[in-house]
Each structure stands twice: as structure tokens, then as C-alpha cells.
C-alpha positions in Angstrom: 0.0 0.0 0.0 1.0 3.5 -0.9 2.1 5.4 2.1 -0.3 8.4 2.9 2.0 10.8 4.0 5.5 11.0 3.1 7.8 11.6 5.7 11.3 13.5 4.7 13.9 14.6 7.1 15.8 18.1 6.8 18.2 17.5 9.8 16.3 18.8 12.6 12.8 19.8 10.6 11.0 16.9 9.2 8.6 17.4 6.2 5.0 15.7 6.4 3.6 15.6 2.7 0.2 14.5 2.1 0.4 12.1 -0.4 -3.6 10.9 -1.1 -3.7 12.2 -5.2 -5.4 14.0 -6.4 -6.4 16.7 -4.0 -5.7 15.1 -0.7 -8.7 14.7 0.9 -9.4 14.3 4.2 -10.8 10.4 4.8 -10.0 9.0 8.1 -7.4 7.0 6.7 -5.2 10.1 5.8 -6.0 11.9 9.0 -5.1 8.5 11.0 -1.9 8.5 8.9 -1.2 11.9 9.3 -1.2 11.5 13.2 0.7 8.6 13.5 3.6 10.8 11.3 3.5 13.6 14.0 3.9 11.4 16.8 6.5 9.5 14.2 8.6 12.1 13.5 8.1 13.2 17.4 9.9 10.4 18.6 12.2 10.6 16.1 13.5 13.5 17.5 12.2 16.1 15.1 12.5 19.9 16.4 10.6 21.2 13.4 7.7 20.3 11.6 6.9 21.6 7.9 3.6 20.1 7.0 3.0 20.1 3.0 0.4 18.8 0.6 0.3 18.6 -3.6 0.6 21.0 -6.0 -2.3 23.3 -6.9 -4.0 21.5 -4.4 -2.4 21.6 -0.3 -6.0 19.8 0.4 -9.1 20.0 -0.4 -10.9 19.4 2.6 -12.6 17.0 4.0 -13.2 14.1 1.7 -17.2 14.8 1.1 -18.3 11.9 -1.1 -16.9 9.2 1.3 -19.0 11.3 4.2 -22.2 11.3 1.7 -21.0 7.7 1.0 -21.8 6.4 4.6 -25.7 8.1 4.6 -27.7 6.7 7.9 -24.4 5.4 9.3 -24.1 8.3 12.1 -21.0 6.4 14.3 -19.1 5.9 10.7 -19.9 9.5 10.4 -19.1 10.6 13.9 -15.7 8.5 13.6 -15.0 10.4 10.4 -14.5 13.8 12.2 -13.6 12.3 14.5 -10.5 11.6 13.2 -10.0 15.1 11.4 -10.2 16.9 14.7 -7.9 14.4 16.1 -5.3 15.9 14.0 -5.8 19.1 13.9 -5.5 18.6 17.7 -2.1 16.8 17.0 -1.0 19.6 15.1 -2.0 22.4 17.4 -0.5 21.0 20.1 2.5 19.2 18.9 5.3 20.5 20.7 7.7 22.2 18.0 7.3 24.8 16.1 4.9 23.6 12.9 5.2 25.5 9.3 2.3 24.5 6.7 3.7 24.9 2.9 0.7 25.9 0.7 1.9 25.2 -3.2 -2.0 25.0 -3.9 -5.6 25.9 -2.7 -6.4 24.9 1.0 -10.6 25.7 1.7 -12.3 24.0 4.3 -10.4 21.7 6.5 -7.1 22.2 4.1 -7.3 25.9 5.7 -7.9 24.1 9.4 -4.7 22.2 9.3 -3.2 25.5 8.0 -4.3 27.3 10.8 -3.2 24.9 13.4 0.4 25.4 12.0 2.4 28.5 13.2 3.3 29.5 9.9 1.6 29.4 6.6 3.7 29.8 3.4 1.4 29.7 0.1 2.3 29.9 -3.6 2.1 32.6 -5.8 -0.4 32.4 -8.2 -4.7 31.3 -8.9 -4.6 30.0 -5.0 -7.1 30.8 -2.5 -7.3 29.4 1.4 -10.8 30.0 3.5 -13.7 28.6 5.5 -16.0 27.8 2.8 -18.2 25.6 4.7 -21.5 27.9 4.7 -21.6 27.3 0.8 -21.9 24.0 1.3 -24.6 23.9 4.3 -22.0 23.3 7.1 -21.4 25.5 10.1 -17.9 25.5 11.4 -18.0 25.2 14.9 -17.1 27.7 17.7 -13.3 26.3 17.9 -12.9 26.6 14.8 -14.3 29.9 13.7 -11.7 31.0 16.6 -9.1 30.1 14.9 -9.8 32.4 12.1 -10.1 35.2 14.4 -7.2 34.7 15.8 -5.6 35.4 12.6 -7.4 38.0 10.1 -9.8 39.6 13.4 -12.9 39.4 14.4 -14.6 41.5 11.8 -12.5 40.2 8.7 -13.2 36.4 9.7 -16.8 37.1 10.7 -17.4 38.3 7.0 -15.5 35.6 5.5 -17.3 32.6 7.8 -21.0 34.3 7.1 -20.0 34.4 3.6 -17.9 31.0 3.1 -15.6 32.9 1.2 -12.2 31.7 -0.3 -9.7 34.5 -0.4 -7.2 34.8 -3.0 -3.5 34.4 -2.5 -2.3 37.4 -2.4 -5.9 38.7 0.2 -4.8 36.1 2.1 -1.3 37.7 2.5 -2.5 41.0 3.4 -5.0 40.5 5.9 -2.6 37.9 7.6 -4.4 34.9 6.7 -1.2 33.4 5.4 2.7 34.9 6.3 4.4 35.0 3.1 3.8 34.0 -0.9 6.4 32.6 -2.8 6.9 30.9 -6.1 5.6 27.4 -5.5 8.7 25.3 -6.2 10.0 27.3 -3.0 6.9 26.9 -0.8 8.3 24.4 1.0 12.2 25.5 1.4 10.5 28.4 2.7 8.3 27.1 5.2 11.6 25.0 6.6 14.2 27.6 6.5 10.8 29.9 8.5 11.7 26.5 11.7 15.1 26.8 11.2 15.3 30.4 12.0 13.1 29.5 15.5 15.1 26.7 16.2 18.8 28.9 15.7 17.2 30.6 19.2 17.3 29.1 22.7 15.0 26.3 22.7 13.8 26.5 26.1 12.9 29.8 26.3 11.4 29.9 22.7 9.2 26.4 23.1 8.0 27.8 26.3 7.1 31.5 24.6 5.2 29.6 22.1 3.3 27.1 24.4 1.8 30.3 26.0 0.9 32.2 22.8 -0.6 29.3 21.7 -2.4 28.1 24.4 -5.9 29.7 23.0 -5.8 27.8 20.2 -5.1 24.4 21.5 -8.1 25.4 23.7 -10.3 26.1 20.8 -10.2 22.7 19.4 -11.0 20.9 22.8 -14.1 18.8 22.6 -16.3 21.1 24.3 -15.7 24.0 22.0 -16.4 21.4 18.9 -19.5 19.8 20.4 -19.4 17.1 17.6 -22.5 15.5 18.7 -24.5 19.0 17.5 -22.5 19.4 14.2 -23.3 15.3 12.9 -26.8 16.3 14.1 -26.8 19.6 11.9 -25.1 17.4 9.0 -28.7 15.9 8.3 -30.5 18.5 8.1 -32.8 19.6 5.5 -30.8 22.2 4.6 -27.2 20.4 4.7 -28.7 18.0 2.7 -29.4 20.3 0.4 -25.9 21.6 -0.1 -24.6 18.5 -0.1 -26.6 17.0 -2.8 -26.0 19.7 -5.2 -22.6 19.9 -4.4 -22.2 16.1 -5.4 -23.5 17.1 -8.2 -21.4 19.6 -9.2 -18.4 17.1 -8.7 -20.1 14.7 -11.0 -20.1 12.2 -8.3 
């Protein structure tokens, strides 16, 4: 079986790339895989992470036809994000210092991932990042919709959650919704040579500066801020699936 995420070390910083062609989704498989490399590369004694997906595409989300896929089946469904929150934990609170290398559009959960990173480099180019889960009949949850906030403001993210809206590249960069743009053969150097500036400081004092600034958003993704059990009920109804349906459609599914 083709590995899901490929694992490359830099020395110290150790690249995830999501390998799940063509547009990564996010099935419990990946997001399973995906954990077990950050708790890999962990105990491998990684000080860095730079977390990476395709070109054009970092990911596309959660993987909706295999959610549509499992219908009545609420545990399968329950199990499913589940897993995706499970990770975005992992990445939140991992330890080092975490870079995500955009070389391609990141809505929906792609942006999540993002956003639990430290760092976000994206490519140059017809890119856009966002929380486009209104346009598709979703609402992302409390936790979630913090961790736009903490990044664009409460105004800017409250128009761009009411809306769904996927901002642009180079929107994105100014509004602070991504750190840098670069050509996207670079995305990733970039992203590592972003950890191996933090980790040329004193590690102890700059893990522990970071654990603190970041403790808000490792907060924002516990269970209670989630509440899973009100989002799978919201998944079915009338109105989600709706969306859903016509968004199946569009994909030809």
C-alpha cells in the first residue's frame, strides 16, 4: 500500500507531505496516517515540523463523497471527524514549532490544518485558502471559527465565515491569513528555512514563549468548544442536505 504521508527529514525539521492524489482529501485513513507521522517524526526526534500537501492543491478538505458515502451510518460518520479533529489537535499541540507549505488551494479543512500550523507559506499564483463551509450547508464550529479570528480579526473572519468565502493568495497575505507568498517550487524551502530560524534561538525559552501564545488555540479545538454531537446532528438537516446534494452534483459524483 502506498504510504499516505510522506515523511522527509531536513536534519532537525521533518517534512509531512500529504500524499492521497489527487487533492488530498481528508478520509479517516489520511488523518489517521497523518497523526501517527507527527507522533513518528516526534519520537524521532524532530524539532521542526513543515507540513505540506500537492501542487495546486495543499487539500481539499474533508473528503465529502466518502462522508455522503456512509448516509444513515451516524457512528461511521461521527468517527470520520472524529479523526480530522484528532489531528488538527495533534498539530495544534505538537510540541515544535509547525510551518504548513501551501503550493496549492487549502478551503475547508485544508485551511484548518493550515491554521493549526504557526506558519503558513502559500504559492504565488490562482490559489485561495478559507472557510467555505457555509456554501456547502456546514457551520464550522465555535473552535474553529476562533481560529480564524485569531488570525485575520474578528470583523474580517466574521465576514469571511458568514459568507464561506475563499480569499485569494495574495488577500490572504494581506489581511494575515497566510505569512508569506512565494513561487511554488519554493513553498516548502521556505516554510523550513521559517523552523530553522526558531530553532537557531534558545530552545527552552522559545518552546516555552510559544506554548503560552498558543495556548488559545489548543483550547479552541477541545471537545467542548467542537461539540461534535450538534455538528453530525446539523449534518442531516434539511438544509445540509441540500448543499450536499448539489454539491455532489457539481463534482459529478
Amino acid at each position: 500500500m502506498t504510504a499516505l504521508v510522506d515523511h522527509v527529514v531536513h536534519g532537525d525539521a521533518h517534512e509531512l507531505r500529504l500524499a492521497r492524489p489527487p487533492v488530498n482529501a481528508l478520509d479517516p485513513a489520511l488523518c489517521a496516517a497523518l497523526a501517527g507521522a507527527i507522533d513518528d517524526a516526534l519520537a524521532r526526534g524532530a524539532r521542526g515540523l513543515v507540513l505540506s500537501g500537492g501542487p495546486k492543491v495543499f487539500s481539499a478538505g474533508l473528503d465529502v463523497p466518502f462522508l455522503v458515502g456512509l448516509g444513515d451510518d451516524r457512528a461511521g460518520l461521527r468517527a470520520a471527524w472524529d479523526a480530522f479533529f484528532r489531528v488538527a489537535r495533534a498539530l495544534a499541540a505538537a510540541p515544535v514549532p509547525v510551518a504548513a507549505a501551501l503550493a496549492g488551494h487549502a478551503p475547508a479543512g485544508g485551511c484548518v490544518l493550515a491554521l493549526c500550523c504557526d506558519y503558513r507559506v502559500m504559492a504565488h499564483g490562482p490559489f485561495s485558502i478559507g472557510l467555505n463551509e457555509t456554501q456547502v450547508g456546514l457551520v464550522a464550529p465555535d473552535g474553529i471559527q476562533h481560529l480564524l479570528r485569531r488570525v485575520v480579526g474578528p470583523r474580517v473572519a466574521e465576514r469571511l465565515l458568514v459568507a464561506g468565502e475563499l480569499v485569494p493568495a495574495e488577500q490572504a497575505l494581506a489581511m494575515g491569513l497566510v505569512d508569506e507568498l512565494v513561487d511554488v517550487d519554493h513553498v516548502a524551502v521556505r516554510a523550513r528555512a521559517w523552523v530553522e530560524q526558531l530553532l537557531a534561538l534558545p530552545s527552552a525559552p522559545m518552546l516555552e514563549t510559544r506554548r503560552l501564545a498558543r495556548a488559545d488555540l489548543v483550547a479552541a479545538l477541545q471537545p467542548e468548544r467542537i461539540e461534535l454531537d450538534r455538528f453530525i446532528d446539523a449534518w442531516y438537516s434539511d438544509d445540509t442536505q441540500g448543499a450536499l446534494r448539489a454539491l455532489m452534483a457539481k463534482l459529478g459524483k
